[in-house]
C-alpha positions as CSV (number, residue, x, y, z in Angstrom):
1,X,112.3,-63.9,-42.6
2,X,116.3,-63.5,-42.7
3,X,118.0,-63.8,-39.7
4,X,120.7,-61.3,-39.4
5,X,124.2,-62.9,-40.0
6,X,122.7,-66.0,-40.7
7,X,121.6,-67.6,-43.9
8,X,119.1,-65.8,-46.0
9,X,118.2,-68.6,-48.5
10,X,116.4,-72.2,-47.1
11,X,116.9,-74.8,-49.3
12,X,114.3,-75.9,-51.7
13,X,111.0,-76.8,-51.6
14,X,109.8,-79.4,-53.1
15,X,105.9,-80.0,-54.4
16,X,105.6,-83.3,-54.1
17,X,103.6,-85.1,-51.1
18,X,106.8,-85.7,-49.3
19,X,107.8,-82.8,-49.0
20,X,106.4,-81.6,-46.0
21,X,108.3,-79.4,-43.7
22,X,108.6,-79.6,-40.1
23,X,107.7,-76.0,-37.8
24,X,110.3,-75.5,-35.1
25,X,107.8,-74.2,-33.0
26,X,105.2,-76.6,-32.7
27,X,106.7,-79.5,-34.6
28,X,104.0,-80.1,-36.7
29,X,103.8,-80.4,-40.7
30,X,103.2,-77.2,-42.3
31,X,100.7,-77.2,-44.9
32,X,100.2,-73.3,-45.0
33,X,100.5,-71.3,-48.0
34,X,103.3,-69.2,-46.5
35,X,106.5,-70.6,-44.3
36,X,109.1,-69.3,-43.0
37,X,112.7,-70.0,-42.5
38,X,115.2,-68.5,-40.1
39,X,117.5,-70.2,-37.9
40,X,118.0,-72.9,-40.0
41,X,114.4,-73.5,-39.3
42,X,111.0,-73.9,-41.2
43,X,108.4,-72.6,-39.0
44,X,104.5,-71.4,-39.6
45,X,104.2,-67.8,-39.7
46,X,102.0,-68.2,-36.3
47,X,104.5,-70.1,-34.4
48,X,107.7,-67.4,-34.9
49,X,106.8,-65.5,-32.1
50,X,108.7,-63.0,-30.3
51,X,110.3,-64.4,-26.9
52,X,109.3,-61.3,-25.0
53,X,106.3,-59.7,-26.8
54,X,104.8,-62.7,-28.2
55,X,104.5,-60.6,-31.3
56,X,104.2,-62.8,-34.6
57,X,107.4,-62.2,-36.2
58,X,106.0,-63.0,-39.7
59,X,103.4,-59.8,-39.7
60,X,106.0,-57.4,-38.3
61,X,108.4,-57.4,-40.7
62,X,111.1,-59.3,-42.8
63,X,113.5,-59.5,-40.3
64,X,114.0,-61.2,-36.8
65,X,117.2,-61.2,-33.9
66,X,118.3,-64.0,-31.6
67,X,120.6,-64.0,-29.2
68,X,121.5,-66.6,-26.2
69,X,118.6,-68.7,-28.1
70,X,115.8,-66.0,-28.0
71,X,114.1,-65.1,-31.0
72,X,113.3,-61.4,-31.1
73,X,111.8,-58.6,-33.0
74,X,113.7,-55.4,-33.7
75,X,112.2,-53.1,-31.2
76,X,112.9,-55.8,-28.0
77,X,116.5,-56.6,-29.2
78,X,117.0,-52.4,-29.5
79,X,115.4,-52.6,-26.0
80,X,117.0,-55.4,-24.2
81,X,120.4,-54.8,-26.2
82,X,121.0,-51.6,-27.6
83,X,122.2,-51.4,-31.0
84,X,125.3,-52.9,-29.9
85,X,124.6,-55.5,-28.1
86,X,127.1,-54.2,-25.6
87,X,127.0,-52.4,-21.9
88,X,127.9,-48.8,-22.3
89,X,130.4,-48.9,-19.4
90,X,132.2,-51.4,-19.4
91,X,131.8,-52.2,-23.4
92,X,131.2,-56.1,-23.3
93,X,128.8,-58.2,-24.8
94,X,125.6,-58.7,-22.4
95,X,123.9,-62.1,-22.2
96,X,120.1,-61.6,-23.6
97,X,119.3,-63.7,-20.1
98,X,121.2,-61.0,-18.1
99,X,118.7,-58.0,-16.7
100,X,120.3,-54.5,-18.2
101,X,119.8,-51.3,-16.4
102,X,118.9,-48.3,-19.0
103,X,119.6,-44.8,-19.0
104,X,119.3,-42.1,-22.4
105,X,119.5,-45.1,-24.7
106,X,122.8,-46.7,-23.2
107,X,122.4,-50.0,-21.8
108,X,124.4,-50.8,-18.9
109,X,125.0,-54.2,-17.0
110,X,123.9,-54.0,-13.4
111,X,127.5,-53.9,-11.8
112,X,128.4,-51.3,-14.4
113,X,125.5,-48.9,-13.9
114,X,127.4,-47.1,-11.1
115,X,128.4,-43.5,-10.0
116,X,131.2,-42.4,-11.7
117,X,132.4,-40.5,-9.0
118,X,131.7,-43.1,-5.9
119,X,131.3,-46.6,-7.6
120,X,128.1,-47.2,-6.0
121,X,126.1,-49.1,-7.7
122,X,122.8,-47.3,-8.5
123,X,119.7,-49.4,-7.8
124,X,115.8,-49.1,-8.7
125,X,114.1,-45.9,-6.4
126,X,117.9,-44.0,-6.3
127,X,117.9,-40.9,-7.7
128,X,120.9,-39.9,-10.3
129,X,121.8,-37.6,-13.0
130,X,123.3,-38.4,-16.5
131,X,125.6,-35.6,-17.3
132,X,128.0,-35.7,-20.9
133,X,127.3,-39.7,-20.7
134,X,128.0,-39.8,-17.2
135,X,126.2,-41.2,-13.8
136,X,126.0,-39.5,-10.7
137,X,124.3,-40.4,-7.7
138,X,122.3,-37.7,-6.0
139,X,125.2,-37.3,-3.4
140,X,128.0,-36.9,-6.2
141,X,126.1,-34.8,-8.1
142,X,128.2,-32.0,-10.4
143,X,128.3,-29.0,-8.4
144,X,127.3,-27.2,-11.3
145,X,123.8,-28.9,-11.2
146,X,123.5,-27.7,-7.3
147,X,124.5,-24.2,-8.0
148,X,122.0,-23.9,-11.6
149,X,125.3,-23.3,-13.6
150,X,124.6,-25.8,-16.1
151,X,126.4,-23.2,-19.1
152,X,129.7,-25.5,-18.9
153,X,127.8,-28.9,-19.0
154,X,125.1,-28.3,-21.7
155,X,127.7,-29.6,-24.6
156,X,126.2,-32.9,-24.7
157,X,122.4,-34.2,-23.2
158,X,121.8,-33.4,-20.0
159,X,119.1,-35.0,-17.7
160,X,119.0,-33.9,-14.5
161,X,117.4,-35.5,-11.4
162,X,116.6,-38.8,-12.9
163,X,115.4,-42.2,-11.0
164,X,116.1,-45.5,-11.4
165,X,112.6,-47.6,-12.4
């Protein structure tokens, strides 16, 4: 396993009887064919888990994400995170414990996922529209979208009539 911008390469292994390494999961010796390292970390390849799918890391692939101290496969950092790590809005980092509030692949903080036009904060059952990478509650809405003009809008993705889940 590598673990992005950390070190790629444990140190040795030996083959004698002291060798033994410790697994970070479970803390016992690991006596397994196969080991790996990430984190600065031995572990078996049962024990590096996924924090939120519980997915064995190991079997999924070559690579792993932690963040905030959660160990992660690619498709839950992507989820909880982005690909940048960072809220859409308001373009800082977000926690891995913080909840995030999605909407066409930006991640948004939950203060930050707000009408552009009123502030208001946007909250699971409201309805909204993402128009040109913007939010709109259904009150603010681009007149455009009330009238069916949508011929000045449609430069970038349009989803109209969305709700929060």
């Amino acid at each position: 396993m590598v673990n992005p911008g950390g070190s790629s390469q444990p140190p040795a292994v030996g083959t004698g009887s002291l060798s033994w390494k410790r697994c970070a999961g479970c803390g016992g010796k690991i006596a397994d064919r196969f080991l790996l390292y990430t984190m600065e970390s031995y572990w078996h390849s049962r024990c590096l888990k996924c924090s939120c799918c519980q997915a064995q890391l190991g079997e999924i692939g070559t690579s792993c994400y932690t963040k905030s101290g959660m160990i992660l496969c690619r498709n839950d950092y992507i989820r909880l995170f982005g690909n940048s790590g960072a809220c859409s809005a308001c373009g800082q980092s977000i926690p891995a414990s913080e909840l995030v509030m999605r909407a066409q692949g930006n991640v948004y903080h939950l203060k930050c996922f707000t009408c552009s036009t009123c502030r208001n904060r946007l909250v699971p059952g409201d309805r909204f529209h993402y128009v040109n990478g913007s939010l709109f509650c259904e009150h603010d809405r681009p007149t455009a979208l009330i009238n069916g003009h949508l011929s000045s809008l449609q430069t970038n993705p349009l989803l109209s009539d969305q709700k929060v889940c």
